[in-house]
N, C-alpha and C positions, 0 to 999 in steps of 0.2 A: 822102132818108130811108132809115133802116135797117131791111131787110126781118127779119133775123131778132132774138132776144133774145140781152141780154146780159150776162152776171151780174155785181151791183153787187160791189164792194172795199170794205173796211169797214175804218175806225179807227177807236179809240176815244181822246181826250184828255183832261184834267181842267186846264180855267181857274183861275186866281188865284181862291183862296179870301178868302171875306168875312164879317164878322162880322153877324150879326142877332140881336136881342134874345141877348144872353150866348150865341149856339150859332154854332157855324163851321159857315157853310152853303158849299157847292159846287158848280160846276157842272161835269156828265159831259158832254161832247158825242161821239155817234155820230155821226161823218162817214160818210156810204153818199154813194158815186160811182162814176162810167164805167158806169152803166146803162143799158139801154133793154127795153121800152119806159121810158114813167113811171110807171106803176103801181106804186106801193110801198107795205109797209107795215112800219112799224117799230115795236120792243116795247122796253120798259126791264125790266129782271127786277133784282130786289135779294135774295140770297140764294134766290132761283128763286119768289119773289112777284113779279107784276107790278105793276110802279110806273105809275099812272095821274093821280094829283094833283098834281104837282110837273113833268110832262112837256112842253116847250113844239117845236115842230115847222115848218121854216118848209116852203114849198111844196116839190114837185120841181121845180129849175133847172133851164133848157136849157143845156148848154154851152157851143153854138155850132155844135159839132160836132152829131154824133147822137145824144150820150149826157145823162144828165143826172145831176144830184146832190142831197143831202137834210141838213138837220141837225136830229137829233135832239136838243134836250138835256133833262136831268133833274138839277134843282134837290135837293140833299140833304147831309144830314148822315152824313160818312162817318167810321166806326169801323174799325178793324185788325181783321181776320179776314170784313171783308162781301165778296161777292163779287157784284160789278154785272155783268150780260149786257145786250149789245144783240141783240135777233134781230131778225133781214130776211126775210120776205115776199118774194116777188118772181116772178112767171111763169117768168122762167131756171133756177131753183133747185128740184129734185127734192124737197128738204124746205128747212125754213126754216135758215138759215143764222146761226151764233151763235157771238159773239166776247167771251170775259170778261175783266173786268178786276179787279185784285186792288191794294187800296192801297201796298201793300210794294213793289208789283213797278212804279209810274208810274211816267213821264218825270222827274218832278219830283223824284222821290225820289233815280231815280239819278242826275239831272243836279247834285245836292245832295251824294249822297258823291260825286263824281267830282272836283267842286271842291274837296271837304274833304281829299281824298288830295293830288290838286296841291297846293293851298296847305301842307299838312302839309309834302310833298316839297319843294316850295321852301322852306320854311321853316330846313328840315333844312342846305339847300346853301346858301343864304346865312350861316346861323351856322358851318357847319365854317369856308367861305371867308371869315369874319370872325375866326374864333377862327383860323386860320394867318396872316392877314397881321398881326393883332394881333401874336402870337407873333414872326416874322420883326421885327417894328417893334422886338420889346423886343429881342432878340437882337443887332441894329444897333444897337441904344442903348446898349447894354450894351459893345460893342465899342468904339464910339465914346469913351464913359466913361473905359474903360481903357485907350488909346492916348492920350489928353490926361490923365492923370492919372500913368502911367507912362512918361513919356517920360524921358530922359538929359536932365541941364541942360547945354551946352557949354560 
């Protein structure tokens, strides 16, 4: 066992979005891990209101190791401009410790333009490299034409 504390890491993610009655609900999960002791306590803040009706939390995990881990999540309908906090409680931590999340700025978002730029870029390089061997094909054909159309009769 670990005799002293040890301060949790915190991420924050947002799961595959689902529809309920007409409204796109979400789920935010606060992952908190590599802590000890277990004693934790975790807060959802939406716009610096705390979120309490929508929050589901499973127990602290043992790892295996000394340390253990926690998920937070909270169930919501997210707008451009809201700004979600997860704070951590924790013995280790001088004050509570707090990481935001901002819809513009997910995982999901950028891993969405990052595809959209590649696909674009490939896009681009397949049409050049189709529109030159196009070209090249008519240019051969074109050669071909006029050497069996202009030949000398012997």
């Amino acid at each position: 066992m670990h005799s002293s504390t040890v301060e949790p890491s915190i991420k924050i993610s947002l799961m595959n979005q689902y529809e309920e009655s007409h409204t796109k609900q979400h789920m935010l999960i606060c992952y908190v891990f590599g802590f000890y002791p277990s004693e934790i306590e975790v807060k959802w803040y939406r716009n610096s209101q705390e979120e309490t009706e929508l929050v589901q939390s499973t127990e602290p995990y043992h790892n295996g190791d000394w340390s253990y881990q926690i998920l937070v999540m909270l169930e919501t309908e997210i707008q451009k401009g809201d700004t979600f906090t997860c704070e951590v409680h924790h013995r280790s931590l001088k004050a509570p410790h707090r990481v935001d999340w901002h819809p513009q700025s997910s995982d999901a978002a950028k891993n969405k333009m990052a595809t959209g730029i590649v696909g674009f870029v490939l896009g681009a390089v397949f049409f050049v490299v189709g529109l030159v061997i196009y070209m090249r094909g008519r240019k051969g054909n074109r050669n071909i034409h006029y050497n069996i159309h202009n030949r000398k009769k012997w």
